[in-house]
C-alpha positions as a printed Julia matrix, in Angstrom:
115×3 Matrix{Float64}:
  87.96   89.38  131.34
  88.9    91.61  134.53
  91.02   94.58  133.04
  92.38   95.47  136.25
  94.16   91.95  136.94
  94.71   91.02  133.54
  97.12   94.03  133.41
  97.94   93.69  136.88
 101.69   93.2   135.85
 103.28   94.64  132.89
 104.42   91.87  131.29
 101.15   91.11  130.52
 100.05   94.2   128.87
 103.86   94.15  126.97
 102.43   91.04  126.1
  99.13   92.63  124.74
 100.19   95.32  122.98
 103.09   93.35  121.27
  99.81   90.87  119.66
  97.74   93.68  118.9
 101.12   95.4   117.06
 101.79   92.36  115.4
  98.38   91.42  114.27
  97.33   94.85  112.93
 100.83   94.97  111.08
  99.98   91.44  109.46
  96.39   91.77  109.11
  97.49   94.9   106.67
  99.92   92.92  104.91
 102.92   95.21  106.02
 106.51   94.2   106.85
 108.01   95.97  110.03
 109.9    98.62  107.79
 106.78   99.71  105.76
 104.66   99.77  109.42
 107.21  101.47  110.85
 107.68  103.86  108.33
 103.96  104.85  108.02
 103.87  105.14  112.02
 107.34  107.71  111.59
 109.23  105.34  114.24
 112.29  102.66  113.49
 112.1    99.52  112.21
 113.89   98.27  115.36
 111.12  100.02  117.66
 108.6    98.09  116.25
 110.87   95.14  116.63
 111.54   95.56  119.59
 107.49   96.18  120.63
 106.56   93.16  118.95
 109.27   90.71  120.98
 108.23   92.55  124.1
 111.31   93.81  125.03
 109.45   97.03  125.63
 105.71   98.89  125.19
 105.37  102.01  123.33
 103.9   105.09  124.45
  99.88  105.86  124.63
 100.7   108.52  121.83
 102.04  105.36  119.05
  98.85  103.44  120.35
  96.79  106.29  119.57
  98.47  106.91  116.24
  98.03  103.23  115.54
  94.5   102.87  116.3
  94.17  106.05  114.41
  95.9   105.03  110.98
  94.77  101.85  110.95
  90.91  102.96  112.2
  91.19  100.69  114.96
  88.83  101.09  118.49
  90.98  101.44  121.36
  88.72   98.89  122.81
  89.53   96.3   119.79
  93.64   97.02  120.64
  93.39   96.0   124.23
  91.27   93.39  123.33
  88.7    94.88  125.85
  84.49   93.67  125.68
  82.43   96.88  126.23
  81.18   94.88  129.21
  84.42   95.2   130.34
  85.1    98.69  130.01
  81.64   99.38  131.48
  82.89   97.4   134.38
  85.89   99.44  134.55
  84.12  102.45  134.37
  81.89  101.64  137.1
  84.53  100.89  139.2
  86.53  103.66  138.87
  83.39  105.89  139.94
  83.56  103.67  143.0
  86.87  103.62  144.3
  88.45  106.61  146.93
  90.35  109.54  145.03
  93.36  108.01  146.9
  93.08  104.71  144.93
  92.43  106.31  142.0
  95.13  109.04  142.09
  97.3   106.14  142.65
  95.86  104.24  139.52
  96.8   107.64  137.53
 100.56  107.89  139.29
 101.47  104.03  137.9
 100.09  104.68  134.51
 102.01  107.52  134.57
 105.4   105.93  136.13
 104.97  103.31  132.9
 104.58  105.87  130.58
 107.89  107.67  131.86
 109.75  104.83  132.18
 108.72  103.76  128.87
 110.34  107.11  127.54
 110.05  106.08  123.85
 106.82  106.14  121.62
């Protein structure tokens, strides 16, 4: 899998992190109420993240992965080949493409405005 164009839209990681949401919530045999309350959000954020009508913020990812001792790697559904991939090209592309990388993850994030 190419991380780079798999995400290259934002549907597609909605669409992502709604599945991984979903399936960590089921896989631990909790309704939306009792995931949401252990993640100290709203029933109708999680809702809302698992229909895709919008992400959440890195921080709920974070705190997810983190209750639920999930890799961050496992919640994207990323291969370490991937990430090494990744990571390799990052190293290789000009501080203007990568600055750029870093202003759109940051633009989502912002516009996201929730967690």
């Amino acid at each position: 899998m190419n991380y780079l164009s798999y995400f290259s839209n934002e549907d597609k990681l909605k669409e992502c992190i709604a599945k991984s949401v979903k399936k960590i919530r089921l896989e631990n045999n909790l309704t939306q109420e009792k995931f949401a309350e252990k993640l100290e959000v709203s029933i109708e954020h999680i809702s809302r993240i698992e229909n895709c009508k919008y992400t959440c913020s890195i921080m709920l990812i974070l705190k997810i992965c983190t209750e639920f001792k999930i890799d961050l790697h496992d919640f994207f559904c990323i291969s370490k080949e991937t990430n090494d991939s990744i990571t390799n090209y990052l190293k290789n592309i000009s501080t203007e493409k990568f600055n750029a990388i870093v202003e759109f993850c940051k633009e989502v994030e912002k516009s996201r405005g929730n967690s």
